[in-house]
C-alpha positions as CSV (number, residue, x, y, z in Angstrom):
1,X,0.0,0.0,0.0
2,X,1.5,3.1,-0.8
3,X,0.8,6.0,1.8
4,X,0.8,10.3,1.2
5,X,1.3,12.3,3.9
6,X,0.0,16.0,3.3
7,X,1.9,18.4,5.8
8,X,5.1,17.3,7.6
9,X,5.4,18.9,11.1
10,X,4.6,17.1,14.0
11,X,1.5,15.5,12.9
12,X,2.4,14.3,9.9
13,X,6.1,13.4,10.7
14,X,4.9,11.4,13.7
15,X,2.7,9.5,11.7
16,X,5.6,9.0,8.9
17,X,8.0,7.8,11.0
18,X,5.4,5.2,12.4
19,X,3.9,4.5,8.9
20,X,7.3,2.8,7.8
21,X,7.5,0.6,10.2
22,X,4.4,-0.7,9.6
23,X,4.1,-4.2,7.7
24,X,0.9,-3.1,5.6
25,X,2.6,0.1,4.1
26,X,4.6,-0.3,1.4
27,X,5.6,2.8,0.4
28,X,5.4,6.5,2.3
29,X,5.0,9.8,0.5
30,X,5.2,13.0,2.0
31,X,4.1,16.7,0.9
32,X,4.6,19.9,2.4
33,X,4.6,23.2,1.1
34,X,7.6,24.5,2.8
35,X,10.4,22.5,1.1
36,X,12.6,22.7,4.0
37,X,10.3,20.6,6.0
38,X,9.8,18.2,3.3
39,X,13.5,18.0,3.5
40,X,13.9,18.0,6.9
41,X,11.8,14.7,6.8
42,X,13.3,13.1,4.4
43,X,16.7,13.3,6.5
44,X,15.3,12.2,9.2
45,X,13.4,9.5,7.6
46,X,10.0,10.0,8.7
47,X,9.2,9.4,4.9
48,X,10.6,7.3,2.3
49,X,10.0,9.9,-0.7
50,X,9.2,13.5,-1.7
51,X,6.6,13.2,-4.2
52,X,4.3,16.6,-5.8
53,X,1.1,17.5,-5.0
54,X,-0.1,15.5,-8.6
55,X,2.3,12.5,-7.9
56,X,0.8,12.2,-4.3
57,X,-3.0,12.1,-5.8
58,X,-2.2,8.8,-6.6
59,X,-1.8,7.0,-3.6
60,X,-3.6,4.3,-2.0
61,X,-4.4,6.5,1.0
62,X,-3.8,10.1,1.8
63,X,-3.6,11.9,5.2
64,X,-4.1,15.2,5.7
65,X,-2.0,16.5,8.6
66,X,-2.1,19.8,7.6
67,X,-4.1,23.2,10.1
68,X,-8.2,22.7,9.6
69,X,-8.1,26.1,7.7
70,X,-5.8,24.2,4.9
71,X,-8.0,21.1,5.3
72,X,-10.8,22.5,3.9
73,X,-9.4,24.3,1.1
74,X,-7.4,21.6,0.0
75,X,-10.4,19.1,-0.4
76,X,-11.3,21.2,-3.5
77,X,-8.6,19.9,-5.0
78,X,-9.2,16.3,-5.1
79,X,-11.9,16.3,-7.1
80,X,-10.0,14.4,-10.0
81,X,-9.2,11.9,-7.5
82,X,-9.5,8.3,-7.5
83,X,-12.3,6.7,-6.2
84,X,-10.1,4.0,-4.7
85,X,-7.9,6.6,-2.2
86,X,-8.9,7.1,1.1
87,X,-8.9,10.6,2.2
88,X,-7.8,10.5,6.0
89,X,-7.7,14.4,7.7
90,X,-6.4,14.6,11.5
91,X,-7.6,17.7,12.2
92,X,-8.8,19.2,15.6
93,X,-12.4,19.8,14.3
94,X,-15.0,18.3,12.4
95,X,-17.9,19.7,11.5
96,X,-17.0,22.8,9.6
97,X,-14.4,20.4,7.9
98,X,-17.5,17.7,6.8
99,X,-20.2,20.7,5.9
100,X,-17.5,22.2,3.2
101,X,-16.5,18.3,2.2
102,X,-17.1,17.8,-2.0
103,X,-20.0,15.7,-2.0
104,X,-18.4,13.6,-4.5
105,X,-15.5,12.9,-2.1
106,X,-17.8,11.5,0.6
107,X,-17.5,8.0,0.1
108,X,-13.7,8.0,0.6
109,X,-13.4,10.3,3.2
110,X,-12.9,10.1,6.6
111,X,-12.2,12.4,9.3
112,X,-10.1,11.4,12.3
113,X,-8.8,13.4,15.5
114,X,-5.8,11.4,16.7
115,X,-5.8,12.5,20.6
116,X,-1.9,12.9,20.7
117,X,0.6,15.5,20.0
118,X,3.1,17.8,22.1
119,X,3.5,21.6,22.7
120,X,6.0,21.2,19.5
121,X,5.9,21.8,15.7
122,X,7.7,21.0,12.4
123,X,9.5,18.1,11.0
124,X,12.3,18.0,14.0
125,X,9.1,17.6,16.8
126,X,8.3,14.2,15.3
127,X,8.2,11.7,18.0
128,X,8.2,7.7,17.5
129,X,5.2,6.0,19.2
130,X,3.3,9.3,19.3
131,X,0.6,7.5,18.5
132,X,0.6,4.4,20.4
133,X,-1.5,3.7,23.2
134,X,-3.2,7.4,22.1
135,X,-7.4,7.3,21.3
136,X,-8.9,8.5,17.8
137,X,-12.0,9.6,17.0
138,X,-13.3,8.9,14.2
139,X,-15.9,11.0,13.1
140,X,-19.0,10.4,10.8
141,X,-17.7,7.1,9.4
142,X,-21.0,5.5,8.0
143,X,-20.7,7.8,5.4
144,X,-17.8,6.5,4.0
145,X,-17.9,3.2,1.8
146,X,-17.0,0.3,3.7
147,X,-13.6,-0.5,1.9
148,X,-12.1,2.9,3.1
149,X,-14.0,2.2,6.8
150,X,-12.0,-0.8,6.8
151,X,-8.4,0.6,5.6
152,X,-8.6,3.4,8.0
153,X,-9.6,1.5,10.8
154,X,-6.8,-1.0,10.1
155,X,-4.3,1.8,9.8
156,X,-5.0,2.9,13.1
157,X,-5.3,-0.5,15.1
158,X,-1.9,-1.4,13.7
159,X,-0.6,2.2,15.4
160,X,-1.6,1.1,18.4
161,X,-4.4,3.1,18.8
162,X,-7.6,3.2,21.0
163,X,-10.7,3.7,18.7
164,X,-13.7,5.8,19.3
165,X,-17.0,6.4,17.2
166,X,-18.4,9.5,17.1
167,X,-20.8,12.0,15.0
168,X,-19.0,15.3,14.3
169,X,-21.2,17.7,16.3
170,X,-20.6,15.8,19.3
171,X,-16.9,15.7,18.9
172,X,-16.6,19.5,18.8
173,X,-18.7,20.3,21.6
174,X,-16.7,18.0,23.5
175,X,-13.3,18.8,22.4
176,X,-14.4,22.5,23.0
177,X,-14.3,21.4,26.4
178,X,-11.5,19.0,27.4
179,X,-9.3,19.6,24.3
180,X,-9.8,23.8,23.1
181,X,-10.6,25.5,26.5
182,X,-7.6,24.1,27.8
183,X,-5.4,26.2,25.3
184,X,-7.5,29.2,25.4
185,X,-6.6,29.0,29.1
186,X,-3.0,28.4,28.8
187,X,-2.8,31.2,26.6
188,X,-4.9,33.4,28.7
189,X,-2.2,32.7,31.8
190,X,1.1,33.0,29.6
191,X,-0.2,36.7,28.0
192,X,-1.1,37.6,31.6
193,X,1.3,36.9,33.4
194,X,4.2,38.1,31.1
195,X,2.1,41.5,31.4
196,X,2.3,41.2,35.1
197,X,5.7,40.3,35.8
198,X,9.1,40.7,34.4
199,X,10.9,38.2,33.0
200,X,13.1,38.1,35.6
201,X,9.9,37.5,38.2
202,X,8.8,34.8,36.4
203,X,12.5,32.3,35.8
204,X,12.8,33.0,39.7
205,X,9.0,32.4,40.9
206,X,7.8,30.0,37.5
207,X,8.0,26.7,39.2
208,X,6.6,23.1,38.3
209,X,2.9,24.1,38.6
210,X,3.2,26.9,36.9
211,X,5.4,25.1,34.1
212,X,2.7,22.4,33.8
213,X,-0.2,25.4,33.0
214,X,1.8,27.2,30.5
215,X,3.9,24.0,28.7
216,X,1.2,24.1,25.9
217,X,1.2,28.1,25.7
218,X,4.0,27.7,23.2
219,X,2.0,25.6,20.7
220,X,1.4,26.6,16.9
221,X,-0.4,30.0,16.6
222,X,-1.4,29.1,13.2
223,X,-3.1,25.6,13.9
224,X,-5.1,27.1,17.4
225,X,-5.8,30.4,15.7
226,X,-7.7,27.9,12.9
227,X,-9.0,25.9,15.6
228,X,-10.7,28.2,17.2
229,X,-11.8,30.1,14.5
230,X,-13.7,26.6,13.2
231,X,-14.9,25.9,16.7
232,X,-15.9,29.3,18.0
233,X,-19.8,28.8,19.6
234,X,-18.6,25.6,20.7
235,X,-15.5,27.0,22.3
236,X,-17.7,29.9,23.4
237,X,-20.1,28.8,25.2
238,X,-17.3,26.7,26.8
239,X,-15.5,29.8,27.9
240,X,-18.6,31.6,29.1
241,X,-19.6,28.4,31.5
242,X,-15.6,28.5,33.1
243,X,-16.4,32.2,33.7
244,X,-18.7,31.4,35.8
245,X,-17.0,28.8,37.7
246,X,-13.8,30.8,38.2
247,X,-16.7,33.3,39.9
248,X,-17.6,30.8,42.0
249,X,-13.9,30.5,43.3
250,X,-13.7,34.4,43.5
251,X,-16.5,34.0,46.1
252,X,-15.8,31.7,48.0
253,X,-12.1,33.2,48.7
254,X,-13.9,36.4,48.8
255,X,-15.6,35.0,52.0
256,X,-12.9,32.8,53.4
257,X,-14.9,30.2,53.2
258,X,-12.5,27.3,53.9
259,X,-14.8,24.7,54.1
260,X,-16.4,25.8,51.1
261,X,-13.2,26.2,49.3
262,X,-12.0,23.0,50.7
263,X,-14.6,20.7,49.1
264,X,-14.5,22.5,45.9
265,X,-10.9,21.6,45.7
266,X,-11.5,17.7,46.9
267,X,-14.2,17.8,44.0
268,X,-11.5,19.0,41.4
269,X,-8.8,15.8,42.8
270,X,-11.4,13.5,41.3
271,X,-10.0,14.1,38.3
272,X,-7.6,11.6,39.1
273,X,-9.8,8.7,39.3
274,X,-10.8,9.6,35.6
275,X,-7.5,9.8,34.5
């Protein structure tokens, strides 16, 4: 089976680098449209060839690993495609991606969200294993033809992934939640607190915790500006409901209220049994 890979950064790389290890790819291809990273990931052997955009088209599957923005632009130019080629994209949303989807590309496409991925981007971020042991959601599938059901779903087992069904509405208004809002407040705490403090301040002061709430502050601006542009009522709403529980806390330290504040801490820790 011979594999494209559309966009070479983290993502993509990842997924090269695991690709050609695996006993039903025969071939990987890779794409990008900064030439450095397709270089870059050729050295590094996340893929075994550089192939154009019209070379690529004729692969047995294509992922697209690329920002959603790109995603859905780039669909319009598969429309001379072969109705054998599975279309995979691995972006962070879904439905604005499947309500600008060709209908004539429907039956080969399907759209995955591979829960993995670091604070890192471009070719050298590539990590072996990145996705083993990680979940993807796949989105929509019973719109797909079965063959291309099947390859995907094969793909992914043999990466060592956990598998989970869902329709794309549902996967945006969750990931608003657990996956977007987490950003937004990472982000929120890096602006502020480099407006608040000197840099100085912050090496002396910025321990472990606060390390831990700003590690994925220094992710892509491209990629979360695009997510969140694609999932904006979702991740408002989601922002307007934290509001109000970070007023909650506000008044409950507003009144001392250690008891109070107390069991709305032990509530948080059950996090833990989750994950």
């Amino acid at each position: 089976m011979k594999v494209g890979i559309i966009g070479l950064g983290l993502i993509g790389g990842s997924l090269g680098l695991s690709l050609r290890e695996n006993k039903l790819i025969d071939l990987v291809c890779g794409y990008d449209i900064n030439k450095e990273f397709e270089q870059i990931a050729l050295e590094r052997k996340l893929i075994d060839k550089i192939v154009s955009f019209e070379e690529l088209k004729k692969c047995d599957v294509i992922f697209l690993a690329i920002p959603v923005r790109a995603i859905v632009k780039i669909l319009k130019e598969f429309q001379d495609i072969s109705k054998d080629c599975t279309i995979i994209e691995l972006g962070s949303t879904k439905e604005e991606i499947i309500k600008n989807l060709p209908s004539d590309l429907q039956s080969q496409f399907i759209a995955a969200h591979p829960m993995a991925g670091t604070e890192n981007s471009g070719p050298n971020a590539a990590i072996k294993d990145l996705y083993k042991n990680a979940v993807c959601v796949l989105c929509d599938v019973q719109n797909a033809d079965h063959i291309h059901q099947k390859r995907a779903i094969e793909i992914f087992s043999d990466l060592g992934m956990k598998l989970v069904f869902m329709d794309s509405i549902s996967h945006d208004h969750h990931a608003s939640i657990i996956s977007h809002l987490p950003h937004v407040i990472s982000f929120s705490l890096a602006n502020f607190v480099m407006k608040e403090e000197n840099k100085k301040n912050i090496a002396h002061l910025g321990g472990p915790s606060f390390k831990d709430m700003c590690r994925i502050a220094k992710s892509n601006p491209q990629m979360w500006s695009g997510i969140f542009e694609q999932n904006k009522q979702n991740l408002l709403n989601s922002i307007d409901l934290f509001q109000k529980e970070l007023q909650e806390c506000k008044k409950m330290i507003e009144k001392c209220d250690i008891n109070e504040l107390e069991a709305w801490i032990k509530s948080a820790n059950k996090l833990r049994e989750i994950l």
